[in-house]
Structures are given as structure tokens and as C-alpha cells.
N, C-alpha and C positions, 0 to 999 in steps of 0.2 A: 672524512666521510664522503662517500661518493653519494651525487645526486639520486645513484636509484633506492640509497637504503634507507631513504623517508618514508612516514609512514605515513599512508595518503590518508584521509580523513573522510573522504569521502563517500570511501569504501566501509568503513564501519558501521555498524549500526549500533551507532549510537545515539538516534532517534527514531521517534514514528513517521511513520509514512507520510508522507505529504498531503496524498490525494487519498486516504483512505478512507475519510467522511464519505467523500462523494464514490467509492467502491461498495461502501455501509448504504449509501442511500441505492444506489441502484439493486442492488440487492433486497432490501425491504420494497422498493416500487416491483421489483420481481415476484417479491411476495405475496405484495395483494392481488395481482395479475392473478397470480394463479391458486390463491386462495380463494376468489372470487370466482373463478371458472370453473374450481371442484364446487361450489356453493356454497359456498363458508356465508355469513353475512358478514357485509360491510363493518362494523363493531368489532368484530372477533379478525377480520384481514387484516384490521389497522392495528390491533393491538399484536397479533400475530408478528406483522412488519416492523413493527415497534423494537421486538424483540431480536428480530435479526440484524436489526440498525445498531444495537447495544453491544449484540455477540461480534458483527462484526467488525464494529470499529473498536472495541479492546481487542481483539483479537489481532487487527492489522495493525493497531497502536505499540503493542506487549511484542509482536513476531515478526514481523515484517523485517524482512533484510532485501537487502536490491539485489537484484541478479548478477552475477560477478562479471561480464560485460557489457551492462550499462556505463554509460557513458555520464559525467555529473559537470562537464562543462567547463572544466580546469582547465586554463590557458597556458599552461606550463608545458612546455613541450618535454617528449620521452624519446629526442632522438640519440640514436646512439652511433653518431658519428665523431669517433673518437681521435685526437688527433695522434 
């Protein structure tokens, strides 16, 4: 078997997002932001933001796949200097 027909692991999604909490939380703090500024009251923004914190961290939990040229820090070099 040649070194490149491993199958990186990296590359898969085969879990959630790392940082998609904190993608869920900036988005419900977006929320109240601007549910507060159409004049929502503070009760109804937080419950509001509640709800996008929920949608979207299953959502980036369940879908999220890494973009096909991120990079995930594997020290295994891919050179192809053949002898």
C-alpha cells in the first residue's frame, strides 16, 4: 500500500464542530442585538436568542463538515519525492 491511499481521518466528519457553541452563542448575542433594536422586549430577545443558540448548535453539531482545504495539523508530511 502506498503512503497516499490512507485514509485521512481528519478530513471526515465524523464529529461536531469544535467551536460551534461559541458560533450558537454569537449568533443568539446577534439576536438580542437586534431584537432589541426592532423593540422586542428584553424577555421575548432572550427567549428569542435562546432559541437560535438551540437551532444553531444542532444544526452545526448534526452538519458541519470542515472545508476541504482546512488544514487539521497532521505532522505527517505529503511529500512526493519519489526515489
Amino acid at each position: 500500500m502506498d503512503h497516499h491511499d490512507h485514509i485521512d481521518s481528519a478530513n471526515e466528519s465524523g464529529g461536531p464542530f469544535a467551536a460551534g457553541w461559541l458560533w450558537a452563542l454569537v449568533a443568539a448575542v446577534v439576536t438580542v442585538v437586534l431584537a432589541r433594536w426592532f423593540g422586542t422586549p428584553m424577555t421575548g430577545a432572550v427567549l428569542v436568542a435562546l432559541g437560535v443558540f438551540v437551532v444553531f448548535s444542532v444544526l452545526l453539531a448534526q452538519f458541519w463538515e470542515p472545508p476541504a482545504g482546512e488544514t487539521h495539523g497532521d505532522d505527517h508530511g505529503h511529500g512526493h519525492g519519489h526515489h
